[in-house]
N, C-alpha and C positions, 0 to 999 in steps of 0.2 A: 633431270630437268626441274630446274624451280619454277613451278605454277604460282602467281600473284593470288595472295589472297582476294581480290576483288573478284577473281574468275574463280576461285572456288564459293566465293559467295553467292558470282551468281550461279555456276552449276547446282549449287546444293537449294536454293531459291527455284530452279527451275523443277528440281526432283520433289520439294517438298511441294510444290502446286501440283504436279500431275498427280500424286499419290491423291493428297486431297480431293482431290475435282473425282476422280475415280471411284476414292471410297464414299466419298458423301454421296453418290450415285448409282452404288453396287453395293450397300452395305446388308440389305437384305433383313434390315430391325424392326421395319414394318410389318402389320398385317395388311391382307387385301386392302384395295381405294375401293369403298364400293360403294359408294357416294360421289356427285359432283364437288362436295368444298371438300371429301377426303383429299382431293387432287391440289386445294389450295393450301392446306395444311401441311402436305406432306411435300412440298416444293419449298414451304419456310423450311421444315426440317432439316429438310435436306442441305440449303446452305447454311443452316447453323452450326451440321455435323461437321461440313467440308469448312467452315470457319474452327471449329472446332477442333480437328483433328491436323489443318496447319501448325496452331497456338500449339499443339500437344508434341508434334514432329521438330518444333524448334525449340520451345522448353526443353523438353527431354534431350535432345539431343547434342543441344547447348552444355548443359550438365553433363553426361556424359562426356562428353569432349573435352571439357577443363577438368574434372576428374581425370580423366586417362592423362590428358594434357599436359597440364600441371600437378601432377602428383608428386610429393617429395621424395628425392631420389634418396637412396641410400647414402648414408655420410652427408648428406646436404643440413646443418644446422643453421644456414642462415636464415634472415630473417625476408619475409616476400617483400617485394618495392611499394613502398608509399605513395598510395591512389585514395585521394580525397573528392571524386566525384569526375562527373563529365555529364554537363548540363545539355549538350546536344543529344546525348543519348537519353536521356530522364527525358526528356521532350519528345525525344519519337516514343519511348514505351507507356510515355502518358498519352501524346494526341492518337495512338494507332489502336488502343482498345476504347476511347473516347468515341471514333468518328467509327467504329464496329458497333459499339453498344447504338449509339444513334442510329445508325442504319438498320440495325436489328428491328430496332424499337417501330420505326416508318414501318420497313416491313410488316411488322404483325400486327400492324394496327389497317395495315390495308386489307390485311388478309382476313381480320374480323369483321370488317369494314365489307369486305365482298362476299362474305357466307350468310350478312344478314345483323352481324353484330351488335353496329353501332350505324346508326343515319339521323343523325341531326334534322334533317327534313321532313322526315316520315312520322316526327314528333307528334302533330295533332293528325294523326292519320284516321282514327277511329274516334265516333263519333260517341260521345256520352252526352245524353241532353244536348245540350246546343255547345258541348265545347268536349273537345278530344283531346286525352290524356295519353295514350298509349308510346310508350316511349320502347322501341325497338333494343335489347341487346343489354340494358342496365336495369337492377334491383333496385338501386337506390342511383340518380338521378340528377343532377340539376335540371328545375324547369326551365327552355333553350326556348323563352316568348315571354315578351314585356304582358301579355294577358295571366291574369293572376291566376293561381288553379283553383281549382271548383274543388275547394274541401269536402261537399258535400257527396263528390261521387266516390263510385267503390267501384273500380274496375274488377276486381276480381269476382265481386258479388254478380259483378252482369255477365261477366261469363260464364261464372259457376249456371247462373240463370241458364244463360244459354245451352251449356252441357243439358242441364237438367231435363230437357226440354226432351233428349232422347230416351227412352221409356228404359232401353238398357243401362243406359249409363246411369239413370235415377235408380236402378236396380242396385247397381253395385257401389255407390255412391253414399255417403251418411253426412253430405253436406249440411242436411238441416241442423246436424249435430255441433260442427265445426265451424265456428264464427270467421266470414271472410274477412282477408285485412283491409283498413280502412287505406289511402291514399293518405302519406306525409303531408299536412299544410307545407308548402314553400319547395319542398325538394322533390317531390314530383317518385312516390314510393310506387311502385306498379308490377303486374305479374314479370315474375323473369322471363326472356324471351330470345333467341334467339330468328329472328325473323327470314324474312326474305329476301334475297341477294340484292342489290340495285335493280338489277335486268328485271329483274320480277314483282320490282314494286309498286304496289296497288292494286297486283293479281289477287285472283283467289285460288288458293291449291286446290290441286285435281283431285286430291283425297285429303280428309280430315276423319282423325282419329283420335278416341278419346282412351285416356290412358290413367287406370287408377294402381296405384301401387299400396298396398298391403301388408303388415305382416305373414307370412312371406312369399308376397307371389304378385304376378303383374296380371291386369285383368285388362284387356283390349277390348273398347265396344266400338262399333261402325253405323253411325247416326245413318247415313244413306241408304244400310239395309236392316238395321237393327240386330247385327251378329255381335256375337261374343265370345271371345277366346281366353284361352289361356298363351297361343302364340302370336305372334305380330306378323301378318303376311301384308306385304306390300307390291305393287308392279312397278315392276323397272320401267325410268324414264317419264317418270308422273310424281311432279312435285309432290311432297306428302308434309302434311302439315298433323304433330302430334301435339295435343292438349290435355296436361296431366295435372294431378292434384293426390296427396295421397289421405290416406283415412286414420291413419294414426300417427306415424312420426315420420321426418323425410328421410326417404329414398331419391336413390341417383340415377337418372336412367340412363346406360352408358352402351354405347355397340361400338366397341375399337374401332371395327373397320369403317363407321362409319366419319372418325374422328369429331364427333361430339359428342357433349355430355351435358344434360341438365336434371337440375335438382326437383324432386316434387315431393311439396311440400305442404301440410294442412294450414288450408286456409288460404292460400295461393295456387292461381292457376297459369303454372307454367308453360310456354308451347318450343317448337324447336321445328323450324320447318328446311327439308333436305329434297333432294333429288335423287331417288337408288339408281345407281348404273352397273351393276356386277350383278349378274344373278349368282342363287347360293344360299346357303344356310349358314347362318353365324350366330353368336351367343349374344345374347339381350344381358347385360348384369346390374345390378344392385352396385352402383358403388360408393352408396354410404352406409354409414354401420349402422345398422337398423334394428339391432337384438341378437338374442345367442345364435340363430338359425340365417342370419343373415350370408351366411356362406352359401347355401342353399335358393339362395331367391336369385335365378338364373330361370330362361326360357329361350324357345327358339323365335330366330328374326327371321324371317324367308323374305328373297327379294325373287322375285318369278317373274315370267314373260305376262304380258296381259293376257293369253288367252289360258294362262294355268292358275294363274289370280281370280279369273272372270269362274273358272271349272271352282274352284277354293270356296269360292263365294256362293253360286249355287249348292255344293255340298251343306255347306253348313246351314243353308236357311230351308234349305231339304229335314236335314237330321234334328231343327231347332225344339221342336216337340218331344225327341226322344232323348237329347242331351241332358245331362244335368249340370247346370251351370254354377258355376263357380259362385257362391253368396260372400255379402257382407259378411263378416264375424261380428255379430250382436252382443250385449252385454252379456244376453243368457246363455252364450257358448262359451265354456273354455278353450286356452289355444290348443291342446289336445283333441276336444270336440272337435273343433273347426277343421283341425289339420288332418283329420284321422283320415276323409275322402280322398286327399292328393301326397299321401305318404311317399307314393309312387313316382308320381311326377316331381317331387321337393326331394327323392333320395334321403327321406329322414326313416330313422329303424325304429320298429315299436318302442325302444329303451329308450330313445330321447322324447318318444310323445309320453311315458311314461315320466320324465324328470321333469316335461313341463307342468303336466298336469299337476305332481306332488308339489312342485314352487309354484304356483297358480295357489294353489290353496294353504 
């Protein structure tokens, strides 16, 4: 029986969407969602894959097909038939990754748009002197208000102020050392941010946390109770709002599962505010390159029930007397000195504190 090519175009159109839709949805490339925007990130993913893996089942398959297809037969030396274009086809394979890229594009901008990325509205939301600068989701800016900006303010400076304000965090902090950035005349330059969802704009998060990164190691202080860590424990289902700045060069502050990432950087005070919904322990990492030992600057994130968060929190302001807390590294320490206390926890072996110390000097 001869099958019309139209019906195996569409049989083979019917098999390459199920495949698709299936695997963009069982692909399994993820780690845990353990966050509320994990869930909006990994829904873009998702149909990029299954756009993805379409484009890939008909390329490839296309090819394959005219290879087997038309392959030269044995004894065949003529010459193939004379095909100078076909403009209806150049039109669909122009307008069908055209009106994809464009949808894509909508997509991810909604999706940045609802984790807190970008809002045009929430522009003068926070108050500097009599005129608010803070612009949610962008490093650099256009100012979105016929009101000119206030050259003279320094957002970063008044939140570094603000941080500072916590005894711990002024601990572990060498801001007076590190000159904040000023604010761009005209373009509106301000801490990186990724902020808070629509739904939750003009809240204050349930928990704020202040976050200094280091050569090599992250150091969490908690203004509400004045604790200090080397780990990040947070409660599930309680906005958490993270405020970081580092003390020597930037670092990235990145937890996969929870599908963000922001940079903390000297002289800038970055924030990144999520929602944990997975209890668990995951890896906190460094993912900017920060020096030799930078593979090492890893720590644990705990996402916990509130009543094992609330236990967390009394331990540690129990043992605050007997802990020895993690210091600044001052001019007067080597990174040897410095590092020698957390060998353990950084899995560096005395023969690399030994090569720092000898290139140190």
């Amino acid at each position: 029986m001869n099958i019309p090519s139209s019906i195996w175009t569409l049989i083979v159109g019917i098999a390459v969407t199920i495949i698709s839709l299936w695997y963009g949805q069982n692909h399994g490339l993820l780690p845990t969602a353990a966050s509320d925007e994990a869930e909006l990130v990994d829904g873009l993913f998702n149909a990029m894959l299954t756009i993805s893996t379409g484009l890939f089942l008909i390329v490839e398959g296309a090819l394959i097909y005219s290879a087997v297809r038309f392959r030269r037969r044995p004894g065949d030396d003529s010459d193939g038939p004379p095909i100078f274009g076909n403009i209806p086809l150049e039109i669909l394979w122009t307008a069908i990754p055209a009106i994809l890229v464009i949808g894509i594009a909508i997509y991810s901008f909604d999706v940045y748009n609802s984790i807190g990325g970008f809002n045009p509205h929430g522009v003068h939301e926070a108050p500097i002197g009599e005129q608010a600068v803070r612009m949610p989701g962008a490093a650099i800016a256009a100012t979105l208000s016929d009101t000119p900006p206030n050259t003279d303010s320094n957002l970063n400076q008044q939140k570094s102020d603000a941080a500072m304000q916590d005894p711990a965090t002024a601990k572990v902090r060498n801001a007076d050392q590190i000159p904040q950035r000023q604010n761009a005349p005209g373009v509106g330059v301000v801490s990186p941010s990724i902020g808070a969802s629509p739904d939750q704009e003009g809240t204050s998060p349930a928990l704020t946390i202040n976050v200094t990164g280091l050569q090599y190691a992250w150091i969490f202080t908690y203004p509400d109770t004045g604790i200090t860590s080397g780990e990040l424990h947070v409660p599930v289902g309680r906005e958490v709002q993270i405020s970081m700045t580092a003390n020597d060069v930037i670092h990235a502050f990145w937890v996969p599962e929870l599908r963000l990432k922001q940079d903390a950087i000297p002289g800038r005070q970055s924030e990144i505010r999520f929602t944990p919904r997975t209890v668990g322990e995951y890896k906190l990492i460094c993912a900017e390159l920060c020096g030799p030992y930078h593979g090492a600057m890893n720590t644990q994130f705990v996402i916990e029930t509130p009543e094992a968060f609330e236990q967390w929190q009394q331990e540690q302001i129990a043992n605050t007397d007997s802990q020895q807390l993690v210091a600044v590294n001052s001019a007067d320490l080597s990174p040897a000195e410095f590092l020698a206390p957390y060998i353990s926890d950084l899995e560096i072996q005395p023969e690399m504190l030994h090569q720092i110390h000898h290139t140190h000097h």
